[in-house]
N, C-alpha and C positions, 0 to 999 in steps of 0.2 A: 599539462592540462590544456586540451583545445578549448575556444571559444569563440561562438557563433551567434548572429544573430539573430533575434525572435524568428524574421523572413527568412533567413538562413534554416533555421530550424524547421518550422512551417513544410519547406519546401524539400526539403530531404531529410525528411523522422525519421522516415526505414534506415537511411545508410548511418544517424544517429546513434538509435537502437543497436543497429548492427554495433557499431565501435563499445557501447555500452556497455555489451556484452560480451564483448574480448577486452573488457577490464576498463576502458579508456575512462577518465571522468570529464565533460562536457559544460563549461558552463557559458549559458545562456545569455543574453544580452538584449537588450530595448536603451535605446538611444544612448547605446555604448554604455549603459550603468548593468551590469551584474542584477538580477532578476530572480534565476535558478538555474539549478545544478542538476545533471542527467549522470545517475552514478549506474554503477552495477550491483546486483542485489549479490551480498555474499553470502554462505551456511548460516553465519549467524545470525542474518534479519531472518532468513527462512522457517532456523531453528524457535526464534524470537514468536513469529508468527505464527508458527506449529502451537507452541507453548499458550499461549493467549486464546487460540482457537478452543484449543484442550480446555481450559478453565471455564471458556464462558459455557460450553455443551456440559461440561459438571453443575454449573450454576444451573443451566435450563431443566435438567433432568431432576435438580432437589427439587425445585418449583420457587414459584413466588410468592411471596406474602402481597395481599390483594385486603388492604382490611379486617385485619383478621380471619380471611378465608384462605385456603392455602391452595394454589393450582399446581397443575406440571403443565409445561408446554404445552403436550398433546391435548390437554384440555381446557387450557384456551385458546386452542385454535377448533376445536370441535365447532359445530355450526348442527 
């Protein structure tokens, strides 16, 4: 696992990113104390995030409960 400085980071994200995503895990540093971690996103966050996305657009389309009134999205967004 490489480890770089906040200014280390700062100044070369791109070439960061890049290792990111040929797998590398990165972690971060502010006056040499560990801060955060720069991973690569694998299927399963993807999948994770597909999945979540999926639920809350079934939530949006039942509608809301608004005090006893019942909306769908598209009609509280009407104007």
């Amino acid at each position: 696992m490489k480890t770089v400085s906040a200014r280390e980071a700062n100044q070369g994200f791109s070439r960061l990113l890049a290792a990111a995503a040929a797998g590398e895990e990165i972690v971060i540093t502010r006056r040499g104390m560990p801060v955060a971690k720069l991973v690569p996103v694998t299927d399963g966050d993807t999948a994770h995030r597909r999945a979540a996305q999926r639920r809350l657009l079934a939530a949006l389309k039942r509608g809301a409960h608004l005090g006893g009134i019942r909306a769908t999205r598209d009609e509280m967004h009407e104007r």
